[in-house]
DRENNUVO-77813 format. One record per residue (C-alpha): x, y, z. Coordinates in pm, 1 decimal, padded with zeros to 6 digits. Example, Ala and Ser with C-alpha at 12.3 -4.5 7.8 and 13.67 -1.06 7.14 Angstrom:
residues 2
+----------+----------+----------+
!       px !       py !       pz !
+----------+----------+----------+
!  01230.0 ! -00450.0 !  00780.0 !
!  01367.0 ! -00106.0 !  00714.0 !
+----------+----------+----------+
//
This chain:
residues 201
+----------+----------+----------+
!       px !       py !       pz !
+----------+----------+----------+
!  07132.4 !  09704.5 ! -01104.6 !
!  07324.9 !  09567.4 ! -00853.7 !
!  07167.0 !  09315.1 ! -00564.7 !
!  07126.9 !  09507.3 ! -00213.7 !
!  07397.8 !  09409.1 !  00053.4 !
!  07297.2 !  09415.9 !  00363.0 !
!  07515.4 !  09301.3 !  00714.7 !
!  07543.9 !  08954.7 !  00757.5 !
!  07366.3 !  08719.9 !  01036.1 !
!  07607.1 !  08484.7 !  01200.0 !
!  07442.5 !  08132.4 !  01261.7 !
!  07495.1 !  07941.4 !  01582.0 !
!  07629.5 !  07624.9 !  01647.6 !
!  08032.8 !  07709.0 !  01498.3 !
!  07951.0 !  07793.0 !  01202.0 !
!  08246.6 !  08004.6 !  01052.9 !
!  08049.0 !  08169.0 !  00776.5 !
!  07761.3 !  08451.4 !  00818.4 !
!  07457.7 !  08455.0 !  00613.5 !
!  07302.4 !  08766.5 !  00458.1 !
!  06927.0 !  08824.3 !  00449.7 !
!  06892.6 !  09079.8 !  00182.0 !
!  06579.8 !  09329.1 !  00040.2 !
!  06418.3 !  09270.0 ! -00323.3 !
!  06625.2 !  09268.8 ! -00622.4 !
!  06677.1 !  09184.2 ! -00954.6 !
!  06717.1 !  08809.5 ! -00996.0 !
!  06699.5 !  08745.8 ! -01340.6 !
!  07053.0 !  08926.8 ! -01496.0 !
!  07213.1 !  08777.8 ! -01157.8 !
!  07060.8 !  08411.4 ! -01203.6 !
!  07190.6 !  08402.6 ! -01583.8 !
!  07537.9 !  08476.9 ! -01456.3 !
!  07562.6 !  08131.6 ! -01289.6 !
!  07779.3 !  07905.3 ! -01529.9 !
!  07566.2 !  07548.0 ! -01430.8 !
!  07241.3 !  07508.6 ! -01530.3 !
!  07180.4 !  07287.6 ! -01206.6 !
!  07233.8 !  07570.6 ! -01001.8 !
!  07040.0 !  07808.0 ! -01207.9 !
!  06727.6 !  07574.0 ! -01214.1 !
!  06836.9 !  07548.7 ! -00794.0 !
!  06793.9 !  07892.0 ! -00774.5 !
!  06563.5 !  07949.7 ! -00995.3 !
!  06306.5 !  07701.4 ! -00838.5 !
!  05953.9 !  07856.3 ! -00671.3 !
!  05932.3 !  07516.5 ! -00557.5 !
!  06053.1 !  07310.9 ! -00260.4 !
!  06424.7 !  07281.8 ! -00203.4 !
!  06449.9 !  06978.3 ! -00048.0 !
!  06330.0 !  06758.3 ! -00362.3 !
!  06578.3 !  06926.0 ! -00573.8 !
!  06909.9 !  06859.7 ! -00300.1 !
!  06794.8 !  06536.1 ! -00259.5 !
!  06828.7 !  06472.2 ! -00637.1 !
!  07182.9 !  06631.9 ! -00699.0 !
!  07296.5 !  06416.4 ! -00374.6 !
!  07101.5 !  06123.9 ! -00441.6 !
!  07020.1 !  06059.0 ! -00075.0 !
!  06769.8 !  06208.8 !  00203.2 !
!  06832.6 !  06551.8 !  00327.3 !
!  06702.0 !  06637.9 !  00684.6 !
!  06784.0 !  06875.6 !  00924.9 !
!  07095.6 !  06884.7 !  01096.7 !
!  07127.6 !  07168.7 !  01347.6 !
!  06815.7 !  07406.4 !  01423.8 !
!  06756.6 !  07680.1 !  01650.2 !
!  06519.4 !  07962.1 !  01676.7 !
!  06411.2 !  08264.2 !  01859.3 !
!  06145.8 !  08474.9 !  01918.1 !
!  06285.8 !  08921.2 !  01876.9 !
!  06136.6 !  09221.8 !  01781.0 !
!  06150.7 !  09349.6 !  01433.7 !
!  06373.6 !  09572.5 !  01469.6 !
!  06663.2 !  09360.0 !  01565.5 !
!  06532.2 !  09076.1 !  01290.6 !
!  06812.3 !  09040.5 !  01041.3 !
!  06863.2 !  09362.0 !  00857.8 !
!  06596.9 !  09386.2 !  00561.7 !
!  06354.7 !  09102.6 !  00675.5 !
!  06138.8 !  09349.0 !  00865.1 !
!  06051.2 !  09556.1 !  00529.0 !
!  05968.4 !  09243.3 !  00321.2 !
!  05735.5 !  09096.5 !  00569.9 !
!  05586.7 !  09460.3 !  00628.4 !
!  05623.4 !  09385.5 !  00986.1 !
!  05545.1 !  09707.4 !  01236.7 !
!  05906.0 !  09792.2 !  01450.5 !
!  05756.1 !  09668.8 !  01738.1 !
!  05601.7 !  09362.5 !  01571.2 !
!  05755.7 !  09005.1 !  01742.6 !
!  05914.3 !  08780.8 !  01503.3 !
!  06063.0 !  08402.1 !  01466.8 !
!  06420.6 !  08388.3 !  01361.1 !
!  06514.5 !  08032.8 !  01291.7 !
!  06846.6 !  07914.3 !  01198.3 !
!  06888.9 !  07556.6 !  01063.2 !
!  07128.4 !  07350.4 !  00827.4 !
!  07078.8 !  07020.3 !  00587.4 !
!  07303.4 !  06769.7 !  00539.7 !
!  07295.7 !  06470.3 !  00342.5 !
!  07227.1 !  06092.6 !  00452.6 !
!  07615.5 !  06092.3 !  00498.8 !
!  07670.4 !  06404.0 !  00685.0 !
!  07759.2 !  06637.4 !  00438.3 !
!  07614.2 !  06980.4 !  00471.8 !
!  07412.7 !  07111.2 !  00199.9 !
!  07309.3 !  07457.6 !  00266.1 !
!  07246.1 !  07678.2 !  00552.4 !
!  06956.8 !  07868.6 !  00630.9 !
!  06783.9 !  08145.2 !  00784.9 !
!  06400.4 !  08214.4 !  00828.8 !
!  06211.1 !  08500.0 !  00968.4 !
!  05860.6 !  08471.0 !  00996.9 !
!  05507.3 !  08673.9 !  01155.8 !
!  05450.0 !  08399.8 !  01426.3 !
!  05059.1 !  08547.1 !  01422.0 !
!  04970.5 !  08498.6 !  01077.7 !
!  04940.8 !  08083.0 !  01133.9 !
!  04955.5 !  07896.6 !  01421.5 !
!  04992.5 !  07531.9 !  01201.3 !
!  05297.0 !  07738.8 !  00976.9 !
!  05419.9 !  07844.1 !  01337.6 !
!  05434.7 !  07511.8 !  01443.7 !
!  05606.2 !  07378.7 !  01128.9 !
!  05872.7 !  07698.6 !  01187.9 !
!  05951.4 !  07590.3 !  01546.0 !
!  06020.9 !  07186.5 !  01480.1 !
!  06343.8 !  07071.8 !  01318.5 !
!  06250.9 !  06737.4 !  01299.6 !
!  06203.9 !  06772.7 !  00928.0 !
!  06257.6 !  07047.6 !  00648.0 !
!  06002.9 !  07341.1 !  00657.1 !
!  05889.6 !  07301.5 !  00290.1 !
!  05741.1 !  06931.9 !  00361.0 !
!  05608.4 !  07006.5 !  00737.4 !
!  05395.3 !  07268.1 !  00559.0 !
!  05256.2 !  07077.8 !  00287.2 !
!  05213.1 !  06791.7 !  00555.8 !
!  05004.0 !  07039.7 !  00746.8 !
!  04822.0 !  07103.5 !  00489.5 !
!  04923.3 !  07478.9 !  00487.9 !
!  05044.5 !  07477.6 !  00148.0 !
!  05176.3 !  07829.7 !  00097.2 !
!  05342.7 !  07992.6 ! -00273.3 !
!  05715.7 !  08119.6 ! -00247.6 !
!  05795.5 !  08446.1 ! -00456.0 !
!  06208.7 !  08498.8 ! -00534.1 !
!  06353.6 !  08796.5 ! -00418.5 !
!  06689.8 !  08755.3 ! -00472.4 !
!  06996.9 !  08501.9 ! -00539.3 !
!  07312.3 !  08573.5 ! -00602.7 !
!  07682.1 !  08516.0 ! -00404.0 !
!  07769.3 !  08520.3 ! -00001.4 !
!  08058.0 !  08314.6 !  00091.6 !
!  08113.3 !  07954.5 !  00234.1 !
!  08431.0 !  07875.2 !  00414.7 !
!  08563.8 !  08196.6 !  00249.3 !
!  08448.0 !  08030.2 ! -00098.0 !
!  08212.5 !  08204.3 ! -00300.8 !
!  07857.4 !  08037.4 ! -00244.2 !
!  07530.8 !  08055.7 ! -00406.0 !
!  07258.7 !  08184.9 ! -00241.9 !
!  06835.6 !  08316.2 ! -00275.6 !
!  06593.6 !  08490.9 ! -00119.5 !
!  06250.7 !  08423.3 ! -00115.7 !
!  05935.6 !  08538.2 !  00014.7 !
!  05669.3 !  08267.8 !  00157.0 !
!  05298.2 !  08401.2 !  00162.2 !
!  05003.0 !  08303.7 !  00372.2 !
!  04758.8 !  08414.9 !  00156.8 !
!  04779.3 !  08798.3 !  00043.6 !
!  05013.1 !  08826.4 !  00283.2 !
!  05398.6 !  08792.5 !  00358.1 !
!  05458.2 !  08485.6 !  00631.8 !
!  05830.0 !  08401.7 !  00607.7 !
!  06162.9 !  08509.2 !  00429.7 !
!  06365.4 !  08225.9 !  00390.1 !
!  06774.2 !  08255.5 !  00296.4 !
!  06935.3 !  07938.7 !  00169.0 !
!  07323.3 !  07992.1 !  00090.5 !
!  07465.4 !  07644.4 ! -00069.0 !
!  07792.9 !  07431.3 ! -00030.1 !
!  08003.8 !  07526.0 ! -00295.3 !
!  08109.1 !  07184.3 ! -00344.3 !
!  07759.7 !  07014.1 ! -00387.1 !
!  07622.7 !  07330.8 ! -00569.3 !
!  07907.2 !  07476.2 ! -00792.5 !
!  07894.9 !  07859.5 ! -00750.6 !
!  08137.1 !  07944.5 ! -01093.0 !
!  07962.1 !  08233.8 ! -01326.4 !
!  08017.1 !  08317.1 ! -01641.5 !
!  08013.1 !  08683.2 ! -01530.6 !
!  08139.1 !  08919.8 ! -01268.7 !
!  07888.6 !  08886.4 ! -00960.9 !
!  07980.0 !  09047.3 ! -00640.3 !
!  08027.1 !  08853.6 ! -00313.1 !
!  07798.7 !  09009.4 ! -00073.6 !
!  07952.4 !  09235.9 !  00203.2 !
!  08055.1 !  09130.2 !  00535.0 !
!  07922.0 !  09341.7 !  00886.4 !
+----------+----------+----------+
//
């Protein structure tokens, strides 16, 4: 089965490249595809991302650029609204961030959209891009478990890029989809099969 394509969402700040925010699919066949194992076990991680980038770079990683929003569901990015089984007229925090190494080099560029009600200390954590999301929550003590939804390729300065999808829970329920696409030349993005590029809007 093919992964679902879905438009694109355009960050701010210059960035050249869009960033899709896609629906459930298949990750395993797509994650196997991926030639390096690092980027496989990247991917393939339910974990925190930071840790891992901070070990392939060998450096800090913080937060470079952030900026977020607050819009109704139904002009969220196309697909976020169904995984976080938000209402239409439900309001919803679209954040748009990217981390870059101690030396300035970006590492991956992200997207978040998250049910502001469901937490006010995960809300919090969402609106401050003085450090990465993954440690603000477990330093608010609002620990919260990440399901995979999808990974697979967008592009990156018109080079193929590696991407996932995941789903962050508060509780029983869906808080926060989170899209990381990577730099292609800190996380290599060559597959040992054919994988689509995502589609552009």
């Amino acid at each position: 089965m093919p992964p679902l394509t879905l438009p694109s969402v355009r960050l701010p700040g210059g960035l050249p490249d869009g960033l899709a925010v896609r629906g459930p699919g298949k990750t395993g066949e797509e994650l196997g595809r991926f030639a390096h194992t690092t980027t496989r076990l990247l991917l393939g991680s339910d974990g925190l991302t930071t840790p891992l980038l901070e070990a392939w770079v060998g450096s800090a990683v913080s937060v470079r650029r952030m900026s977020h929003r607050l819009v109704p569901a139904c002009d969220a990015p196309e697909g976020t609204a169904a995984l976080l089984e938000a209402a239409v007229d439900e309001i919803l925090l679209e954040r748009h961030s990217v981390l870059a190494s101690a030396s300035g080099v970006e590492l991956s560029r992200n997207v978040v959209v998250a049910r502001p009600g469901l937490s006010a200390a995960a809300e919090r954590c969402l609106t401050d891009g003085s450090a990465t999301i993954g440690r603000m929550l477990q330093a608010a003590g609002t620990g919260h478990k990440r399901t995979i939804v999808e990974v697979g390729l967008d592009t990156w300065g018109g080079e193929p890029a590696a991407y996932k999808t995941y789903l962050l829970w508060h509780g029983e329920q869906p808080l926060a989809t989170i899209t990381e696409l990577f730099n292609p030349e800190v996380v290599p993005a060559a597959l040992r099969g054919t994988l689509a590029v995502a589609g552009r809007s």
